[in-house]
C-alpha atoms as an extended CHARMM CRD file, in Angstrom:
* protein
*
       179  EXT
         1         1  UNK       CA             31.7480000000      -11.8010000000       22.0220000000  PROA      1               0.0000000000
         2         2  UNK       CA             35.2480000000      -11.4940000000       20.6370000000  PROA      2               0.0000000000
         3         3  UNK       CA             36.2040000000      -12.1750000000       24.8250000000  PROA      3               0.0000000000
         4         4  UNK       CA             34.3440000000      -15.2850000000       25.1950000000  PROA      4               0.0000000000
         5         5  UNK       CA             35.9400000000      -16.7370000000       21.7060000000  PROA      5               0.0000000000
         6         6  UNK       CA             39.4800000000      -15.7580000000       22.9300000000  PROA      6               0.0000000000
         7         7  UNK       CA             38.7670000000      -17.6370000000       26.3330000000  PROA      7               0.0000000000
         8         8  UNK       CA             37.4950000000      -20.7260000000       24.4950000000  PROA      8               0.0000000000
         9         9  UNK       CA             40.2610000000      -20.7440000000       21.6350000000  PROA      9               0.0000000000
        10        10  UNK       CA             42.6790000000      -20.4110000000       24.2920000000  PROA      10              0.0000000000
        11        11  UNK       CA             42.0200000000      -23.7880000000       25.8250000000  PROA      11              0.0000000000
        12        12  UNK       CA             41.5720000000      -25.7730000000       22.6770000000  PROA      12              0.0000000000
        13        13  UNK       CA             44.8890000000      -27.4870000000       21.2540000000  PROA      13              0.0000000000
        14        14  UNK       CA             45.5210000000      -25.9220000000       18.2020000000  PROA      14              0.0000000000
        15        15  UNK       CA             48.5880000000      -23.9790000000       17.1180000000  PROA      15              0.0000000000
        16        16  UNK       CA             48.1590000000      -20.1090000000       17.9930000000  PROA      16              0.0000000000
        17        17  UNK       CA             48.2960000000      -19.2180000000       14.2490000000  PROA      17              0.0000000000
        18        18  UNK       CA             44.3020000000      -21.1860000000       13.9930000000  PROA      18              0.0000000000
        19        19  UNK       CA             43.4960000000      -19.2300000000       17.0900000000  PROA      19              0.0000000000
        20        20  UNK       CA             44.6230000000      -16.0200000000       16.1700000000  PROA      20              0.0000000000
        21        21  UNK       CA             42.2590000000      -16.9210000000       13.0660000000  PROA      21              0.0000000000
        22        22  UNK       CA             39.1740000000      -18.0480000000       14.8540000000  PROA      22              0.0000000000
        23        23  UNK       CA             39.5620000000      -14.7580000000       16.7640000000  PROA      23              0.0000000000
        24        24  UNK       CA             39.8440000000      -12.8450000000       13.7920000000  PROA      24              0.0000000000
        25        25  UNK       CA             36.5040000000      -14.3120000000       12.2740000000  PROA      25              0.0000000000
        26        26  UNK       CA             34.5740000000      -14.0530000000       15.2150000000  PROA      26              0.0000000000
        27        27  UNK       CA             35.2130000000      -10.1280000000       15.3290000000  PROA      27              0.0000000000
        28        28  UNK       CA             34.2930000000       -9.8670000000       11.2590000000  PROA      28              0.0000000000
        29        29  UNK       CA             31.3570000000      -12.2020000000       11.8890000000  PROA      29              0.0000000000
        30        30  UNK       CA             30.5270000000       -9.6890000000       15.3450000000  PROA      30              0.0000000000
        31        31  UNK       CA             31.0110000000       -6.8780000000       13.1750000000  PROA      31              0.0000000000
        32        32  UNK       CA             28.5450000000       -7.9400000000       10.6810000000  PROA      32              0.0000000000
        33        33  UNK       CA             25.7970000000       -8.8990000000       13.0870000000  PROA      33              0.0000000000
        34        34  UNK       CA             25.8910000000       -5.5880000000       14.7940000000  PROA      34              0.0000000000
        35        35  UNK       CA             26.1530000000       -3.4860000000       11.7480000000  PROA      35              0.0000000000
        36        36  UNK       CA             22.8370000000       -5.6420000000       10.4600000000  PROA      36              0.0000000000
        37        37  UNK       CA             21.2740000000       -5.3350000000       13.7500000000  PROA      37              0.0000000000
        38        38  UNK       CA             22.2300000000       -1.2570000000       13.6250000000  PROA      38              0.0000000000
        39        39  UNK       CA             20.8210000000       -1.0110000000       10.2390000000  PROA      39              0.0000000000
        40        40  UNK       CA             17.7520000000       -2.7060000000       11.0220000000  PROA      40              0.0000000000
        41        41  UNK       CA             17.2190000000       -0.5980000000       14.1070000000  PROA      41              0.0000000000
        42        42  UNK       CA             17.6380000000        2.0840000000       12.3850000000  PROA      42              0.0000000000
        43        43  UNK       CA             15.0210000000        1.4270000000        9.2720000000  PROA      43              0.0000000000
        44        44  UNK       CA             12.0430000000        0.5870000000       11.3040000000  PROA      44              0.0000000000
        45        45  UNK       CA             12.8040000000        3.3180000000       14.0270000000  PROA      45              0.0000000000
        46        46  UNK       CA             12.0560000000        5.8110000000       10.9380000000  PROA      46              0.0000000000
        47        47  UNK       CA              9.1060000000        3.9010000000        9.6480000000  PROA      47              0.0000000000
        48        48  UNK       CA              7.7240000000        3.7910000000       13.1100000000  PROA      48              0.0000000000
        49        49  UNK       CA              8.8770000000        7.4660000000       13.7850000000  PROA      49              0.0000000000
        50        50  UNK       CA              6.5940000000        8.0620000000       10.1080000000  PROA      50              0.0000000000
        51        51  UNK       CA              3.4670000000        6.1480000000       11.8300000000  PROA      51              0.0000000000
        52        52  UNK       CA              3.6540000000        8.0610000000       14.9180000000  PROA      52              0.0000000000
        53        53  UNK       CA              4.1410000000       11.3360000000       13.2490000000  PROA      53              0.0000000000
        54        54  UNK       CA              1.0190000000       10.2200000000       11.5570000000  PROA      54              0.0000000000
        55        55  UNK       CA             -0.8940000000        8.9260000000       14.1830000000  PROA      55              0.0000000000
        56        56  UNK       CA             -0.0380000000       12.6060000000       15.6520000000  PROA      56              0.0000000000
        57        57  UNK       CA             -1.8830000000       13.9140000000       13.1870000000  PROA      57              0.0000000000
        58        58  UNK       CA             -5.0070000000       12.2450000000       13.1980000000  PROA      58              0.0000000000
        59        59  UNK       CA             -5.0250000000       12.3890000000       17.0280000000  PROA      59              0.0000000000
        60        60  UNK       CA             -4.9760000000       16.0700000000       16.8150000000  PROA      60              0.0000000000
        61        61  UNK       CA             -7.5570000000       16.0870000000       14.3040000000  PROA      61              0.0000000000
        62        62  UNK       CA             -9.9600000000       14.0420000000       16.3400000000  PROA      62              0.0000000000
        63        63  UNK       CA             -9.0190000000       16.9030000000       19.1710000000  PROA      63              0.0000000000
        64        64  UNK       CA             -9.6920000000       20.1180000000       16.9470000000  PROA      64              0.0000000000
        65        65  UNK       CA            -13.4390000000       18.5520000000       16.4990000000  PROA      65              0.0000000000
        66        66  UNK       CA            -14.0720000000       17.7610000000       19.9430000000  PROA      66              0.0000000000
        67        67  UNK       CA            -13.0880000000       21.2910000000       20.3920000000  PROA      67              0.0000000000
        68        68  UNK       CA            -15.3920000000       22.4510000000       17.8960000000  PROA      68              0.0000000000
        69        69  UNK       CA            -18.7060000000       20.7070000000       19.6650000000  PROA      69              0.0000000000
        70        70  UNK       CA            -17.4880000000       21.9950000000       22.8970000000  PROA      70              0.0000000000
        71        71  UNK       CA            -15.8390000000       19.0790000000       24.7970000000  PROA      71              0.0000000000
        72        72  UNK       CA            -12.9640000000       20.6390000000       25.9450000000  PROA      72              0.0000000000
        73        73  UNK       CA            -12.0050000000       17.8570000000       28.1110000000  PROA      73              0.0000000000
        74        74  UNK       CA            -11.1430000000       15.1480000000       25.8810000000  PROA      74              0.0000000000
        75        75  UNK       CA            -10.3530000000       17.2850000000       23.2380000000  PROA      75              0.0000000000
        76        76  UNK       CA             -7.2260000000       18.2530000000       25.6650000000  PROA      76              0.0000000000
        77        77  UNK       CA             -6.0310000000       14.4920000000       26.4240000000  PROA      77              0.0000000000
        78        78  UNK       CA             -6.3710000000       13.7190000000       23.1650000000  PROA      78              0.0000000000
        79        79  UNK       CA             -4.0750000000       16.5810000000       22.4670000000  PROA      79              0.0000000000
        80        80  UNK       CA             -1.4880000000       15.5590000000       24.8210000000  PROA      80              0.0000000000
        81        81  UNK       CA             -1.6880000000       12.1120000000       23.4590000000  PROA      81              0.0000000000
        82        82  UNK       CA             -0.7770000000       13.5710000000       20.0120000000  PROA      82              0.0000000000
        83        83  UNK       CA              2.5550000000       15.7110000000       21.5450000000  PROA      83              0.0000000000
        84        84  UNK       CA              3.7080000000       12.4790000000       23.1550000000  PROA      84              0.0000000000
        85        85  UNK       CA              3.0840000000       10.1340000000       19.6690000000  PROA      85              0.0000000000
        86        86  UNK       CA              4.7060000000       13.4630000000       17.8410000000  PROA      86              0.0000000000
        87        87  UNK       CA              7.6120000000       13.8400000000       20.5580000000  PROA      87              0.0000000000
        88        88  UNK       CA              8.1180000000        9.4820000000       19.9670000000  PROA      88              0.0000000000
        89        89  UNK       CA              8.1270000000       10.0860000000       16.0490000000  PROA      89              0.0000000000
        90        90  UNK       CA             10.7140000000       12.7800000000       15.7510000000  PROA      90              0.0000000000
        91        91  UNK       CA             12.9110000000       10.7840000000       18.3280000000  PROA      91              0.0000000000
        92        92  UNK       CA             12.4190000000        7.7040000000       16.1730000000  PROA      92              0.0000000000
        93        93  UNK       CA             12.8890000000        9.5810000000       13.0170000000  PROA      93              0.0000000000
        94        94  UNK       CA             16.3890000000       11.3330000000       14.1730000000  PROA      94              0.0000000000
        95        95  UNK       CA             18.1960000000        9.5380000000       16.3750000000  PROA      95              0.0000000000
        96        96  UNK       CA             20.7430000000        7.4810000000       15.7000000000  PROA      96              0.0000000000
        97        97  UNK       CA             20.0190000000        3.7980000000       15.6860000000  PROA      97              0.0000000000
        98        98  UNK       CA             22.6480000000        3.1240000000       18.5580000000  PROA      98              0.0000000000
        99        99  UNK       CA             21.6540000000        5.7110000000       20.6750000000  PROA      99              0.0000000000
       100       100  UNK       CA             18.3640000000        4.1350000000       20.5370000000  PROA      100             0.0000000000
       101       101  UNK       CA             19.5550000000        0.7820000000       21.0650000000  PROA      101             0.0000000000
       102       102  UNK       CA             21.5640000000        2.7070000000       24.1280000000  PROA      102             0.0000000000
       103       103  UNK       CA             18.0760000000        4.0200000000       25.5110000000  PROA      103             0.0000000000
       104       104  UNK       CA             16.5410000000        0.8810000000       25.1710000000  PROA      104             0.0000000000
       105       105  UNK       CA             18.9910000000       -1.4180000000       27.3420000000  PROA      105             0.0000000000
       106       106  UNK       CA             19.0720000000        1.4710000000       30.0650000000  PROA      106             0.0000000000
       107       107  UNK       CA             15.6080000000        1.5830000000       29.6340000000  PROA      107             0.0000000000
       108       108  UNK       CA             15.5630000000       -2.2380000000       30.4020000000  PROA      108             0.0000000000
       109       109  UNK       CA             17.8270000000       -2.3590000000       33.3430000000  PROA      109             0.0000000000
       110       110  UNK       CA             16.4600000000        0.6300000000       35.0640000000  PROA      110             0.0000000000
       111       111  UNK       CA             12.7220000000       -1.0440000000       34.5290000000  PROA      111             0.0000000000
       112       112  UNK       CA             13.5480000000       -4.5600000000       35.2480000000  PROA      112             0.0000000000
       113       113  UNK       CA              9.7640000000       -5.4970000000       35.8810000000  PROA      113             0.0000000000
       114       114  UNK       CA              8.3350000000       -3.5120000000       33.8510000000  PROA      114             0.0000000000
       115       115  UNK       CA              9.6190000000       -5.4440000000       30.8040000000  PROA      115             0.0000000000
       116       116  UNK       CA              9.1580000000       -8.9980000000       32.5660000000  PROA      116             0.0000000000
       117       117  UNK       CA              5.3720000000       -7.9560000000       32.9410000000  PROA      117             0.0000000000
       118       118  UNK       CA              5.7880000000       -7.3020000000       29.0710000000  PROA      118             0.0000000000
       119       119  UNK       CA              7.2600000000      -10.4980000000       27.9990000000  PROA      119             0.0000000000
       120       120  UNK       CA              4.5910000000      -11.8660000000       30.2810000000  PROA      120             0.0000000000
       121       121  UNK       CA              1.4410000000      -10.2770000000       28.4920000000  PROA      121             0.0000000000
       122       122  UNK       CA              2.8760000000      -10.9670000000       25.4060000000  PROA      122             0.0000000000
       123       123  UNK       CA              3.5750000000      -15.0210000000       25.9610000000  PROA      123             0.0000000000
       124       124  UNK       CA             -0.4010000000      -14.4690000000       27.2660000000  PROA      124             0.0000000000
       125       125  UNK       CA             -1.4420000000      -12.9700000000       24.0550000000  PROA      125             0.0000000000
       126       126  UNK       CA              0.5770000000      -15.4720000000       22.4470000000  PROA      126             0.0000000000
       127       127  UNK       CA             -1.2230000000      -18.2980000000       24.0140000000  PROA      127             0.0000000000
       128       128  UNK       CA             -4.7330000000      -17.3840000000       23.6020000000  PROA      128             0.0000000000
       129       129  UNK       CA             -3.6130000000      -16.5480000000       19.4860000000  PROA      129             0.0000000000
       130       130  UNK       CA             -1.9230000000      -20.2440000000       19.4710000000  PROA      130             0.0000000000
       131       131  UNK       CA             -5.0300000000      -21.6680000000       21.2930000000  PROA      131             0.0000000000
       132       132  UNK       CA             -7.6570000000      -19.9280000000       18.9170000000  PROA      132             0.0000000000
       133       133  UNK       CA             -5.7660000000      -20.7430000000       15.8370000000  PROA      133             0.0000000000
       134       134  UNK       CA             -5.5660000000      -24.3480000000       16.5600000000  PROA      134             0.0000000000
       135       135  UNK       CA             -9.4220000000      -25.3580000000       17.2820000000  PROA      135             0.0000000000
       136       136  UNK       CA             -9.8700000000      -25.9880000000       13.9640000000  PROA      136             0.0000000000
       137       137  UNK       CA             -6.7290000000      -28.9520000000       14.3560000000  PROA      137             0.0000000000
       138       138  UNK       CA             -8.5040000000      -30.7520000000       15.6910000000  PROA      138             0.0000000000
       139       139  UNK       CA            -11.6460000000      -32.1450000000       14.1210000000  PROA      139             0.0000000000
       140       140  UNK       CA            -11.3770000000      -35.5570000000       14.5760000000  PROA      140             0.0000000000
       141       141  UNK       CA            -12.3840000000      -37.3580000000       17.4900000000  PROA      141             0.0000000000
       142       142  UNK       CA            -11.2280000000      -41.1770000000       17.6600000000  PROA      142             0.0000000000
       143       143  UNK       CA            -12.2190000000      -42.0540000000       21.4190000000  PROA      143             0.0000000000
       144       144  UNK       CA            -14.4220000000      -44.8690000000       21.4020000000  PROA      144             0.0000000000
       145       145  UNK       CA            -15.6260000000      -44.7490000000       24.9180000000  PROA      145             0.0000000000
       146       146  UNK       CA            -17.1890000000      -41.1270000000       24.3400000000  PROA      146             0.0000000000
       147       147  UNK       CA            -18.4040000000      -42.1720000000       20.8200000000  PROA      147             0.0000000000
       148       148  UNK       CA            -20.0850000000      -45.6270000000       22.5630000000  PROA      148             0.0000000000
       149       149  UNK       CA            -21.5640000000      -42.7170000000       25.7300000000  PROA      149             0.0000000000
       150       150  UNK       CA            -22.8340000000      -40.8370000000       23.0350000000  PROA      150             0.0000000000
       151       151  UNK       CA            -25.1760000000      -43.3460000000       21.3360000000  PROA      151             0.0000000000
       152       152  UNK       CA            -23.2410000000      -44.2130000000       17.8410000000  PROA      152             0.0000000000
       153       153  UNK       CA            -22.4230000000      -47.3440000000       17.2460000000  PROA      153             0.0000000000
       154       154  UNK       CA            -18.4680000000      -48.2500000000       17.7490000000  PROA      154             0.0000000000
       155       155  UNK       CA            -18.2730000000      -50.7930000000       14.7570000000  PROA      155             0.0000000000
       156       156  UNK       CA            -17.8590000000      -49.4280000000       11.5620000000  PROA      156             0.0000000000
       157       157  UNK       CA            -18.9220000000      -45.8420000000       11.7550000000  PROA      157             0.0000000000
       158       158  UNK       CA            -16.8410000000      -42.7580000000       12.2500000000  PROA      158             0.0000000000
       159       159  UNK       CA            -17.1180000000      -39.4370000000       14.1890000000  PROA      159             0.0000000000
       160       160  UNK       CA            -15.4790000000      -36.0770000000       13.7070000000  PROA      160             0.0000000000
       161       161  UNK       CA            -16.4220000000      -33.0700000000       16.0630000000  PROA      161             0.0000000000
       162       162  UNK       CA            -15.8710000000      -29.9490000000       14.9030000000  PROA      162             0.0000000000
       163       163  UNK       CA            -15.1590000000      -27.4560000000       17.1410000000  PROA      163             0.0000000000
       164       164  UNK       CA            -16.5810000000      -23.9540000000       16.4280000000  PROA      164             0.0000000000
       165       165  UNK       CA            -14.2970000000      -20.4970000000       17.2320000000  PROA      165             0.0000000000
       166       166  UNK       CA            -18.1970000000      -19.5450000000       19.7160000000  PROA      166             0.0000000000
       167       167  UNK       CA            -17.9840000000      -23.0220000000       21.3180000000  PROA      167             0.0000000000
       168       168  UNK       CA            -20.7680000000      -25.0260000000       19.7970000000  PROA      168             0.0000000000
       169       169  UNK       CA            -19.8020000000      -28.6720000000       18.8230000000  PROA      169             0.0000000000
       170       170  UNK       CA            -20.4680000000      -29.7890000000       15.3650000000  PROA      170             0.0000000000
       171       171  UNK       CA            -20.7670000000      -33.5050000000       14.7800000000  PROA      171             0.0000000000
       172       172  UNK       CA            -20.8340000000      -35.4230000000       11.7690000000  PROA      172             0.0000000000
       173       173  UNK       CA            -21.3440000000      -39.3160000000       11.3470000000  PROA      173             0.0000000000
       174       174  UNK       CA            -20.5240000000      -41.1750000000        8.6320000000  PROA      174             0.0000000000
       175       175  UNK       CA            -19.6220000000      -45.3780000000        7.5040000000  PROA      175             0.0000000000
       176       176  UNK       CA            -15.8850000000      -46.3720000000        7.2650000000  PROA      176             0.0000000000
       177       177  UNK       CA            -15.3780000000      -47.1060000000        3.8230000000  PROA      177             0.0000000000
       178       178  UNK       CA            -17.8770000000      -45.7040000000        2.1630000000  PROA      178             0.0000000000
       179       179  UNK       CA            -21.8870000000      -44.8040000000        2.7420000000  PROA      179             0.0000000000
């Protein structure tokens, strides 16, 4: 960052003692940012590591029963899903916040597509939460060519539709100004 603000400062026409300033600012104000984004990294990589080590537990739980009634099967994927959610909690929970940050960007430029497909079923998700959320927006109806199709009158009544989450249509009628 401190590059790009020393390539920009160097074109403006100010004296070199405000851009020897602006420089200096920009690295506190980088410095800051990173040592937030570091400690923040670093606080939910051990509550996460916590969860997982958690979830580990309860996986392996669910496995020693299914061993018990003699489903041996599941009982060993289950298992293995435990190690891997105990192996991610105890990397969480000890490593340090930017050699996680580290293993995340190679992560992302050795797996290019695999995080575009993320991004991509997450603006999905996204949608379809927006798009559920905001049925109930949009009660009233003010058309007056679908009220008129519909049989009400178009002078001096009102429609709203209410749009259910299960896709039925609620409609109430009522007089402007009053009953």
């Amino acid at each position: 960052m401190t590059d790009a603000v020393g390539t920009i400062t160097e074109s403006l026409p100010i004296p070199d003692e405000q851009k020897q300033q602006i420089q200096q600012k920009a690295g506190q104000v980088s410095d800051q940012v990173s040592g937030q984004i570091t400690s923040q990294v670093g606080a939910r990589a051990n509550q996460v590591g916590g969860q997982a080590s958690s979830i580990a537990d309860a996986l392996r739980s669910s496995g020693r029963q299914l061993e018990e009634q003699g489903q041996t099967a599941p009982a060993n994927v289950i298992n293995m899903a435990a190690d891997r959610a105990d192996q991610l909690g105890t990397y969480l929970s000890s490593s340090d916040p930017n050699q996680i940050l580290a293993d995340v960007e190679d992560f992302c430029r050795q797996q290019p597509w695999v995080v575009i497909a993320g991004g991509i079923a997450l603006g999905f998700l996204g949608a379809r939460f927006l798009k559920a959320s905001g049925s109930r927006r949009y009660r009233q109806y003010s058309g007056s060519p679908a009220r008129s199709q519909a049989g009400y009158p178009t002078n001096g009544y009102q429609r709203e539709v209410f749009y259910e989450p299960d896709g039925e249509i609620d409609v109430e009628v009522y007089r402007e100004g009053g009953i």
